[in-house]
N, C-alpha and C positions, 0 to 999 in steps of 0.2 A: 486470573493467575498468570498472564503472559505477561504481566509487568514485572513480575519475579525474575522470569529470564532475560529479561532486558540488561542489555553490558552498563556498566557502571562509565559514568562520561570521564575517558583519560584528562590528564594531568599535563598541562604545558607550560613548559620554561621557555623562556625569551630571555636571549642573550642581545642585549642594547647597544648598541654602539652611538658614537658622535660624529664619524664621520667614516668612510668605507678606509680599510685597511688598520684599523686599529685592534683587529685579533679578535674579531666574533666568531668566526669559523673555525679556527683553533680550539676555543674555548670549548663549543658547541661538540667536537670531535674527540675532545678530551673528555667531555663530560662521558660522551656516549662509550669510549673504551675504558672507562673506567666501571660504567652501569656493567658491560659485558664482562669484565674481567671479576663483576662479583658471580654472576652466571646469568643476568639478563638479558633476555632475547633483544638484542637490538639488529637493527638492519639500516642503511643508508638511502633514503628514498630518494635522494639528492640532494647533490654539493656542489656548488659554483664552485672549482678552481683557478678556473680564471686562467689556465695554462702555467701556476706555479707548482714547481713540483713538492715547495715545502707541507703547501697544502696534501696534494697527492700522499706524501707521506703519513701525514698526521691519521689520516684512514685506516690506516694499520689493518690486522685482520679482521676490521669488522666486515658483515655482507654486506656488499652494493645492489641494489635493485637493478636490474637494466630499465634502462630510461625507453619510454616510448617515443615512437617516431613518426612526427604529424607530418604531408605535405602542406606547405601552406605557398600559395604566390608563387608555383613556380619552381621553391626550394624545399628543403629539408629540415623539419626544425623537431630537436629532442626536448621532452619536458617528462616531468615527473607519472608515472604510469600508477593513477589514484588505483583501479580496479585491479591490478595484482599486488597494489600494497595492502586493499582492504582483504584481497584473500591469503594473501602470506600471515598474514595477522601477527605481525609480531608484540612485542609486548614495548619496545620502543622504536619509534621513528626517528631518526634525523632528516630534515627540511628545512633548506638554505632555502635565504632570500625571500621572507614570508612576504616581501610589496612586490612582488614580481607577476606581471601582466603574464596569462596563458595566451598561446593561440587559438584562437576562434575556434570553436567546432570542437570543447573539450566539455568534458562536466561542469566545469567551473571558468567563470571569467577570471580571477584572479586563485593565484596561490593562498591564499590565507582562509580563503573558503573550502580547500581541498582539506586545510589543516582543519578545519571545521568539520568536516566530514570525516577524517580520522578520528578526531577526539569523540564525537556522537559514538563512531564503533567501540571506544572505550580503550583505543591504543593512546600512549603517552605520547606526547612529540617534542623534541626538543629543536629548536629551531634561532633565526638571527634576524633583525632588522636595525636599520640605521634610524636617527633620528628626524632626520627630513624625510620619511617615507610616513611619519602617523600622521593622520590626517590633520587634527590640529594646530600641528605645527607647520603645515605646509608653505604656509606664506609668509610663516615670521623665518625659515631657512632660507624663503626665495628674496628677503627681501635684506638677510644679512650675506650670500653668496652671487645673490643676481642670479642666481641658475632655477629656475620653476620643476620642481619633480612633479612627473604625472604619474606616478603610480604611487598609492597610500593605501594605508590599511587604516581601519577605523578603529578611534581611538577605544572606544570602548570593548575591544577583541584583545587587544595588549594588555590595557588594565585588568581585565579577567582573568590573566594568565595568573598558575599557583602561582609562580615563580618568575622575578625578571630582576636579573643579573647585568648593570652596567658595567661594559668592558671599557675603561678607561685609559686613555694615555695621553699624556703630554705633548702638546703640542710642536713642541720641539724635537720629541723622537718620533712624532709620525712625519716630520717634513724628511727627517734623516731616513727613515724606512722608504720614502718614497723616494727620495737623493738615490740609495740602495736598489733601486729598479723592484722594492720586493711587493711591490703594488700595483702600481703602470708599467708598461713597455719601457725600454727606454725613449723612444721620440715620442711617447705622450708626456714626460715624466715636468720637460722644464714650463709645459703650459698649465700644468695641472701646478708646480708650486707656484706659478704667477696668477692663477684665478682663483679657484673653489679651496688648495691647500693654505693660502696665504696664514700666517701665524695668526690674524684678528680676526679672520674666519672660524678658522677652527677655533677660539680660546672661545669666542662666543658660542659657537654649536657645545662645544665641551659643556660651557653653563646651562644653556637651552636645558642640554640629557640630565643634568646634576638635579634641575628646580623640578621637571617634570616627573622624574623617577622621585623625587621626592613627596612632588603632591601624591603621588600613588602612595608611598607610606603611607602617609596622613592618612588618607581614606582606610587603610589598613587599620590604622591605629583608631580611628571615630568609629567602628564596624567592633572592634575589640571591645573598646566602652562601652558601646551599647547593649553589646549582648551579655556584659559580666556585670550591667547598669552600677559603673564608676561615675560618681559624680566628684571627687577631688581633681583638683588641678594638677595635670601633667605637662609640666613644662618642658616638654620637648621640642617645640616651637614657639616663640614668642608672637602671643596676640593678643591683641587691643581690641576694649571696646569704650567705644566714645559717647557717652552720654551729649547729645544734644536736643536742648529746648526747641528749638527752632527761630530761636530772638537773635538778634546781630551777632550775639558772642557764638554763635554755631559754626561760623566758617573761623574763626582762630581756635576753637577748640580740636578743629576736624585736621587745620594746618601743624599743629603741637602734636597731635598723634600721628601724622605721616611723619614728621621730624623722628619724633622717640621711634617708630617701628622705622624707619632705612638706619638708625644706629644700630637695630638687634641684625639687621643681615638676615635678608630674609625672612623678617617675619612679617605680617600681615596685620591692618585695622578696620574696623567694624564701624560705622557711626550707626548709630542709635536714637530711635524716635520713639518715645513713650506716648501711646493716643491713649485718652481720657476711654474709662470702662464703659462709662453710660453713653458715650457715641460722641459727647462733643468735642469738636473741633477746634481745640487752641489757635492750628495756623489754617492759612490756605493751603489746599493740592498744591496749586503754583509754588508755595514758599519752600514745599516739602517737595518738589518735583527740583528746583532752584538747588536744594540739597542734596539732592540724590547725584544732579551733574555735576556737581563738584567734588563729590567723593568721588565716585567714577574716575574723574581727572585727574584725581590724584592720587591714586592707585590703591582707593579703597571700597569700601561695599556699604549701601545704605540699606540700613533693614528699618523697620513699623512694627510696634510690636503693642496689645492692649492691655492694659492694668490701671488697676485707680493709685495704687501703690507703687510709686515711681522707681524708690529705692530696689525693692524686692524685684520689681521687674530688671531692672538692669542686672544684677544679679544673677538672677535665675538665666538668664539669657548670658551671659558670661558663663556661667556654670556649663552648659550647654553647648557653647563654641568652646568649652577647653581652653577658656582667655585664661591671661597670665598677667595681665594689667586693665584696669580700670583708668581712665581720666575723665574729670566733674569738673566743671566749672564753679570758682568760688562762687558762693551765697549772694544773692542781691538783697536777700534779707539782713535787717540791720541786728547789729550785737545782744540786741534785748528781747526780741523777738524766739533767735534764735535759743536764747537761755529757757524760754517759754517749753518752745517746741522744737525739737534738733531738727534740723533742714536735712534734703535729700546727700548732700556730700555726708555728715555726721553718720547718717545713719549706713551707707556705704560701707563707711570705713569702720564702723562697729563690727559689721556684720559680713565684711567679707572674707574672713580666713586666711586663705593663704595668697589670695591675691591681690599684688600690689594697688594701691589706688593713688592716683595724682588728683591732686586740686591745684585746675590753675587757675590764677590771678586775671581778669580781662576788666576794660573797660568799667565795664556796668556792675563789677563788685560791688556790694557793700551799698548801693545806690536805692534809693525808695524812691518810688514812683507814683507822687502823688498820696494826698492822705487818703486815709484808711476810711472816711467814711462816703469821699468820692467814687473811692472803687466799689462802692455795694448801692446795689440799688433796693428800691422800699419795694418789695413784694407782699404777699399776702400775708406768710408766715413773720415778718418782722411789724407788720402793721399788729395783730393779733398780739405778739411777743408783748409791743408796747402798749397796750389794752390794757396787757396783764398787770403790768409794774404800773400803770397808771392808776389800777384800782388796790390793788397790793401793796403797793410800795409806799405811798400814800400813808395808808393804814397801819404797816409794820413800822412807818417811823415815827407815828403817833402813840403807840402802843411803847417805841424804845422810852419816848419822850417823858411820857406821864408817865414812868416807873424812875425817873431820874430826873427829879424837879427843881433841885439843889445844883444843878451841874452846867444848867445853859438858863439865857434872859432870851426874852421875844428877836432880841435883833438874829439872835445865832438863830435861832429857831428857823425864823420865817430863810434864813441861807439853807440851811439844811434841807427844809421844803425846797428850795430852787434849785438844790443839786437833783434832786429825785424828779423835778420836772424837768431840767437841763437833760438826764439818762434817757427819760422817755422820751425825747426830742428827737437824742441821738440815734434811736434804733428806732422807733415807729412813725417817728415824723410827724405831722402838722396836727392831725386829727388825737393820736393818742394822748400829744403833748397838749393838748386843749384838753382834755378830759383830766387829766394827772393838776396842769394847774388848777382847774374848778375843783375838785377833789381836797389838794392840797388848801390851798383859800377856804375852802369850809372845814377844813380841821385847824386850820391855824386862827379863824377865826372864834371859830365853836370853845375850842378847846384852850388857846396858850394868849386870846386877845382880851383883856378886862371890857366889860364885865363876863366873866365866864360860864361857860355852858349855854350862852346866848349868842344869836346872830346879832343882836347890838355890837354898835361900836363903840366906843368911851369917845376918842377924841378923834378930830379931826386928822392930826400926822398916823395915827395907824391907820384910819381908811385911804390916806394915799398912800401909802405904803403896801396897803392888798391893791388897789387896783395896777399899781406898779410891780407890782409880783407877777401878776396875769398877763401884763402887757410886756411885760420881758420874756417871759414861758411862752406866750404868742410867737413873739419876734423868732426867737432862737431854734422854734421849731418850725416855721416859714422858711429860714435859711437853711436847716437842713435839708428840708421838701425842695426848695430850690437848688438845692446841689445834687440832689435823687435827679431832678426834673433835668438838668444839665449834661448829668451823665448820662442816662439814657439815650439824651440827644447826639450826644458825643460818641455813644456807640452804635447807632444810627448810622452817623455819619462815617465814621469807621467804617465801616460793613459798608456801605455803599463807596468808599473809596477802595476797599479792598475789592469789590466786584467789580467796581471800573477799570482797574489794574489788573486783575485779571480778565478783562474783556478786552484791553487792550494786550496783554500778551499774547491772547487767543487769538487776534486776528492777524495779528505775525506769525503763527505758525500753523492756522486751523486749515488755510490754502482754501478748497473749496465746500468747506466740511460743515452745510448749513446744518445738518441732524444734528450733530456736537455740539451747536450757540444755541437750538430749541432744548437738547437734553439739558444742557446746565442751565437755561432760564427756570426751567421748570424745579431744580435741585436748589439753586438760591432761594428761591424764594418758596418753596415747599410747597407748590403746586399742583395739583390734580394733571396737569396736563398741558400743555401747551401745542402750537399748529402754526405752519405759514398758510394761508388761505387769500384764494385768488377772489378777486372782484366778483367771480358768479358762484364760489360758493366752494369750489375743488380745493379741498384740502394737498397741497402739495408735499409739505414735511409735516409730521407728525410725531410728539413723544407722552408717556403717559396715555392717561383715559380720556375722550374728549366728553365723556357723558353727564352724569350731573353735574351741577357746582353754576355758580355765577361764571357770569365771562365776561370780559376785560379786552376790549380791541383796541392797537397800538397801529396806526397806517406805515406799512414800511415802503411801499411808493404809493404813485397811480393805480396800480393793476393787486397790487399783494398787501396783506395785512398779519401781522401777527396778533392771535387770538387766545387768551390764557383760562384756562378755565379751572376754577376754583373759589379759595375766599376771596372776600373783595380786598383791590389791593390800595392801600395809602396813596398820598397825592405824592411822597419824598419816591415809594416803590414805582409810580408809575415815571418817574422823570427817568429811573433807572432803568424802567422799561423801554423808554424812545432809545436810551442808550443801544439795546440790544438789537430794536429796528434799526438801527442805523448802521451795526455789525451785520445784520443780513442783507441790509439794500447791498452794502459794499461787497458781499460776497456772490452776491447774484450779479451784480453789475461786473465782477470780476470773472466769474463762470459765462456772460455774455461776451466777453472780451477774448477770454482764452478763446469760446468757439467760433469768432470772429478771426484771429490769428489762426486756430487749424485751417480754417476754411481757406485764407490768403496760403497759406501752407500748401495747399492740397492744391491749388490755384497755380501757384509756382513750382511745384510738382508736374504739376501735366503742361504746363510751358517746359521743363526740362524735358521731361518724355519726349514731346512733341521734337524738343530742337534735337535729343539723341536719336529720336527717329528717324527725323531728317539727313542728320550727319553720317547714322550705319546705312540705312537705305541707299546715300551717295552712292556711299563704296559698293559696300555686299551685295547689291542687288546689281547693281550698272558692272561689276567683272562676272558676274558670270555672263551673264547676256553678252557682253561684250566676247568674252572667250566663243560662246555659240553661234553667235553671228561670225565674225572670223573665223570657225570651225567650216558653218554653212557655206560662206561665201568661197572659201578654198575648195570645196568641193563642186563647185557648181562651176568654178570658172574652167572651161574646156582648152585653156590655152596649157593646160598642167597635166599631164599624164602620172596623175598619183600611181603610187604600187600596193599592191594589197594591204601592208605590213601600214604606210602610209594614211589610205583610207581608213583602217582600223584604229588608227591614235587619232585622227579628228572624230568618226564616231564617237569613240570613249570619250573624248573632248568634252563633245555634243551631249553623251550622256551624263558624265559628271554634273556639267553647268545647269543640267535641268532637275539634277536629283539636290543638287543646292539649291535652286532656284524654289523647288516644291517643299523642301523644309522649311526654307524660311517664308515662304508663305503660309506654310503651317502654324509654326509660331506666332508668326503675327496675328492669325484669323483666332488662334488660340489665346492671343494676350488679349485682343480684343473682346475676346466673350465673356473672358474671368474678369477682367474690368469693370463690363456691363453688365455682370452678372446671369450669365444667359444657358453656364454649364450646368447641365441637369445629369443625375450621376443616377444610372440606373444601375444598382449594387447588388449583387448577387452571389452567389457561393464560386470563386475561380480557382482552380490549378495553376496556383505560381508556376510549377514546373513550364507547364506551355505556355502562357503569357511570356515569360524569361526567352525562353528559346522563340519562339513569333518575332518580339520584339530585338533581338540580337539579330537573326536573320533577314529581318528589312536594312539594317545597316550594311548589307552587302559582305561578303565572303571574307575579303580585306581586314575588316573589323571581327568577323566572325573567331576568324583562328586566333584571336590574341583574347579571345573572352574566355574563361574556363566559367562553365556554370554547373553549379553542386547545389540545387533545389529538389529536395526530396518531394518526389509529386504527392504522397499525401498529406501533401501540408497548402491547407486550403485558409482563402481572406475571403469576408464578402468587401467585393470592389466590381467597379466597372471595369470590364475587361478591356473595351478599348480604350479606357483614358488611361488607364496601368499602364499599357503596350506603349504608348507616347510617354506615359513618367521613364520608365524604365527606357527607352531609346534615347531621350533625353541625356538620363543620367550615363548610360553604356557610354555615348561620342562624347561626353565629356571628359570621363574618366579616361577612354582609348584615347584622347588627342594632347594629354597631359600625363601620361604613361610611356617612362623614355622608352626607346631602342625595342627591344623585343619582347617586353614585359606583359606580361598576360593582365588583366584586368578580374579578378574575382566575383561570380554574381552569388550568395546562399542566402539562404532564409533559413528560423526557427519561430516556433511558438512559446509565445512566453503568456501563462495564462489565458487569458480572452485575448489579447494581441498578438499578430502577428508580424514579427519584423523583417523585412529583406532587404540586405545589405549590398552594395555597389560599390566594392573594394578597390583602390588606383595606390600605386607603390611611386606617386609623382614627388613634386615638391610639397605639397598639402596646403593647408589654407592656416593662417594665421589664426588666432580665436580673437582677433580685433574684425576680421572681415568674414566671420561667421554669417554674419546675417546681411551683410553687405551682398555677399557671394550673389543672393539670392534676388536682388532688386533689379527691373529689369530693364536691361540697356548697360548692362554693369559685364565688362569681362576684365579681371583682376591681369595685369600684367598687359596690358593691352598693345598689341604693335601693330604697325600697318601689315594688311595683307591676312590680319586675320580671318576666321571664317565666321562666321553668323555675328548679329546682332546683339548678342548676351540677353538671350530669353531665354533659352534652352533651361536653365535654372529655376527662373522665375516661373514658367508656363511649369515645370514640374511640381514645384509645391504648390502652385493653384489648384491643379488636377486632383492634385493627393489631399489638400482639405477639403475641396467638393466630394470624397467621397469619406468625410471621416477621419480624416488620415494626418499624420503630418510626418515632414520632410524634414530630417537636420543631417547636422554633418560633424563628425570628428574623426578624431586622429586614425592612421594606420598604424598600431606600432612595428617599428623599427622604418616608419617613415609613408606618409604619402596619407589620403584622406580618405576615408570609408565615409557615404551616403547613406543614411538609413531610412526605409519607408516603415511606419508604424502605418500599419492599417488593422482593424477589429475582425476578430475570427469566426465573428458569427454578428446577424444582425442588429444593430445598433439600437 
């Protein structure tokens, strides 16, 4: 029964814009005093103004929430106060800015998931986002503005929305509004119309929000159909679908429909692959992969679709996308043919109603390919067929014969026998048409040769004349048998150049993928299984069953063979098979090679180390020594009467230079052992809290007061505590030494299901996301000057530490500037 009282999920409208300043927060504000002024409880959870007062006005009497107020870094920052909107509970929200980043340490990382949480309560929200903040679109905006937004909302949370309302304007009054200062400051106003406002900027983003808001319809509109199960064509978008074969006329049929669909403006085309019901396979994958990137390229969509019924299927699958056009490729069948039996375009255009259909013209119109009795091979059922008409036929034309005695002489006679042997020829081949002529010969001689009703023969030119009958019916059905025997041959040979063709496309792009050249050996040729297997017997790659069946070994060098297991395979199958050993030697000989090159890699890797160890070591190690030696030596020399205040700045000297000295020996004894592999991480349940504070406190007092650490002690990691204490002091002097002037450095943690994250917040310059993982290599210090301090391990030695124990180390942005460190370590044993 507690489902009953569950709030019913609120109702959110999304006001769109194309670019900021084009009147979403107007709108949005408008909307909400107009809900109020029918008597709707609205309230204002918050509204960017941005410091114009046009906005401040537009607020009118509606209630404003007071905004909550997080410390973060030192400062003051107000955001939207989710837990007294969720108990005010009003019956609408207003909520600017739904791509807007919260500060750390809130309910929610971002805004659009507060509005998530609103809606759950079952309050309406009406709220604004621009169109470079949906995630989708993020990089088609960075890449027509040059500007990269990092805050987005996912696309599928706007699409959801009841309602999204694009606020629209011209390009040419938003440059004038911002001319008007009623957007930027004025000293941002003339950078903002020379970059991000430029008129080709905005006229593009304008369309971006136009096509995007629009495919949302559409989903609207395919969601409508379905559920009211409309199957007529609603032409409110023009779309295409492209029937193709897969034969050469497929790339000009597929080029004709992106032509007709960029005339409609915006509409879209489909190509279309009808695969055989009973499973075979007209083209190759290759042919129909070859298909698919070119529609792709050309800004359409390849679908596969199964029916034995070509027409009906394209059909039904138009019916389906809501297409509005059809285009078929004319008939390769010839004119006589098609009067027989309507070809797939005819029967298209009979039967598709209200949608248009094109037939166009290519090449291979109208063209036959080869006769009709080369393209059929003699199977069993045609052999049997011609059995029939050879004992039948025979007989039916004897039976015409003798009821009509007065109408034909011997000469016609004995034709008419060689047409009926000439048919069985034609459809059962060699054997039938030998039966049909002896058949025929003893009816023409029994019955129509003097003397009759006798195997005698009267004269001499009629028994050359049967033996000539037999020996033409011979002939005629030898050369059909021989054109059976040809084609076959012919598609043999086919098939085996299409497999070589595709075994050579496959080694241009299969890289080192020998399981993929065994799984398709085993596919061509319908095998049980196939294996590479080494000289003593270890099956290396395996696909399919290796268990019963005959097996077939193919040497693919010295040491490997590939081994097939199944029916026995032809001598033409097996040439095709060295083919395929010849694809794995080259791909094994290639995978020896790559790990030949990592290994010179990794080789010239540790000669860089080495020569950067060398070159930090120069420096970093030889000044401090140098500073404590000249510290020691001043004091010891007694020709100097130091003074207290004196002696005390060379101790500190002396101190300093050895607490550098003992880090960077630290690091180094540290690089060395996660190299060698030698850190063993004894992991146990620890108190971040005091690991945090331990480790802050060994960085000396200096560092201490610029650290704020906010780690709630019951929030426990299993980690080694003392290699944590080194990740973590690590990360603290990194962040303090690139934290200008007097800026605190943030350390907090939270649990996020079974992980545990603690963050190492710096308000610096931040790190690029090209040298994200640069940052981290060791001997690496980004920005490098003389006189710097350590060797750039300090980074490196910390994510060693942190995946010996589980864990891993990244880094991103601070917003409003600088770079946060994150440890992922697991909150309970692994």
């Amino acid at each position: 029964m507690s489902d009953l009282h569950e709030p019913a999920r609120g109702s959110l409208r999304v006001y769109l814009g194309a670019a900021p300043g084009v009147g979403k927060t107007y709108r949005m504000l408008d909307e909400g005093c107009r809900r109020s002024a029918r008597g709707t409880d609205v309230v204002v959870g918050i509204v960017e103004t941005h410091g114009r007062q046009q906005t401040v006005e537009r607020i009118g009497d509606l209630e404003v929430l007071p905004r909550r107020t997080v410390a973060y870094r030192g400062t003051e920052q107000t955001e939207l106060d989710l837990p007294a909107l969720l108990a005010r509970r009003p019956d609408v929200a207003i909520v600017d800015e739904l791509a807007h980043t919260n500060v750390p340490g809130l309910e929610h990382a971002k805004r659009w998931q507060d509005v998530e949480a609103l809606l759950a309560a079952g309050i309406d929200v009406i709220t604004t986002v621009n169109v470079q903040h949906l995630e989708s679109l993020n990089d088609v905006v960075a890449a027509i503005t040059g500007a990269q937004q990092r805050e987005t909302v996912p696309d599928r949370f706007v699409r959801g929305a009841d309602a999204i309302e694009l606020v629209d304007m011209s390009p040419q009054a938003l440059r004038r509004r911002m001319a008007h200062g009623n957007i930027y400051p004025a000293d941002r106003v003339d950078a903002a119309l020379g970059q991000y406002f430029r008129e080709g900027n905005l006229t593009a983003l304008r369309e971006v929000a136009l096509l995007w808001l629009a495919d949302r319809v559409e989903e609207g509109l395919e969601r409508y159909r379905s559920q009211h199960e409309i199957d007529a064509t609603w032409a409110a978008r023009e779309r295409l679908v492209v029937g193709v074969t897969g034969g050469p006329e497929s790339e000009a049929l597929m080029r004709r429909a992106e032509r007709i669909s960029s005339r409609t403006g915006g509409g879209r085309w489909m190509a279309l692959y009808v695969a055989r019901g009973d499973g075979l396979v007209q083209h190759s994958p290759d042919r129909l992969e070859v298909l698919r990137r070119m529609a792709e390229d050309l800004g359409g969509t390849f679908h596969v679709v199964v029916g034995d019924d070509a027409a009906a299927a394209i059909l039904t699958f138009a019916r389906a996308e809501n297409a509005t056009q059809v285009v078929i490729g004319a008939s390769r069948r010839g004119r006589v043919s098609t009067l027989v039996r309507p070809g797939i375009g005819e029967v298209v255009i009979a039967e598709s109603g209200d949608i248009d259909v094109h037939i166009v013209t290519h090449d291979l119109a109208r063209r036959r390919r080869g006769d009709v009795r080369a393209r059929q091979s003699l199977g069993t059922t045609r052999r049997l067929v011609g059995l029939a008409i050879a004992l039948l036929g025979p007989m039916a034309l004897t039976g015409l014969l003798l009821v009509t005695p007065d109408l034909h002489s011997l000469p016609s006679e004995a034709m008419l026998f060689m047409v009926v042997v000439v048919a069985t020829a034609l459809v059962g081949g060699l054997v039938p048409a030998v039966v049909a002529a002896l058949v025929s010969g003893f009816a023409l001689n029994f019955f129509f040769t003097p003397p009759l009703r006798t195997l005698t023969i009267a004269t001499t030119d009629n028994a050359y004349a049967l033996a000539l009958f037999i020996a033409v019916a011979v002939a005629v059905s030898s050369v059909v048998d021989l054109a059976a025997r040809r084609l076959a041959q012919a598609q043999r040979a086919t098939a085996e150049a299409d497999a070589l063709s595709a075994l050579a496309h496959g080694l241009l792009h299969a890289g080192q993928d020998v399981q993929g050249v065994v799984e398709r050996a085993r596919e061509v040729f319908g095998l049980r299984g196939v294996a590479v297997v080494a000289s003593d017997g270890t099956v290396l790659v395996a696909a399919g069953d290796q268990g019963q069946g005959e097996t077939t070994r193919v040497d693919v060098d010295a040491e490997t063979a590939l081994v097939f297991t199944g029916e026995a395979l032809s001598p033409d199958q097996l040439r095709l098979m060295t083919a395929y050993a010849a694809h794995v030697r080259v791909l094994r000989e290639r995978r020896v090679a790559a790990q030949e090159s990592a290994e010179r890699r990794a080789l010239a890797e540790a000669d860089r180390a080495r020569a950067a160890l060398l070159a930090a070591v120069s420096h970093d190690l030889r000044t401090p020594l140098a500073s404590v030696k000249a510290a020691a030596s001043s004091l010891r020399n007694d020709a100097i009467d130091w003074s207290p205040d004196d002696t005390e700045a060379l101790l500190a000297t002396i101190e300093e230079g050895a607490d550098r000295l003992d880090a960077l020996v630290a690091n180094l004894l540290d690089m060395s052992r996660l190299e060698a592999g030698a850190v063993t991480s004894r992991s146990e349940p620890v108190e971040l809290d005091t690991v945090v504070r331990v480790a802050v406190g060994a960085l000396g007092p200096d560092v201490a007061e610029r650290v704020s650490v906010a780690v709630d002690p019951t929030v426990h990691a299993w980690a080694d505590a003392g290699l944590l204490e080194r990740v973590v002091e690590n990360l603290v002097a990194n962040a303090v030494r690139h934290t200008p002037g007097a800026s605190t450095v943030r350390v907090d943690a939270s649990a996020s299901g079974a992980r545990v994250l603690l963050r190492v917040v710096d308000t610096g310059p931040g790190i690029a996301a090209a040298d994200r993982d640069r940052v981290f290599a060791p001997f690496q210090r980004l920005g490098d000057v003389p006189g710097g301090t350590g060797v750039g391990l300090g980074l490196a030695v910390a994510r060693g530490l942190t995946e010996s124990m589980a864990g891993s180390l990244t880094v991103d942005d601070t917003p409003g500037g600088g770079a946060t460190f994150v440890i992922d370590l697991p909150g309970e044993a692994p």
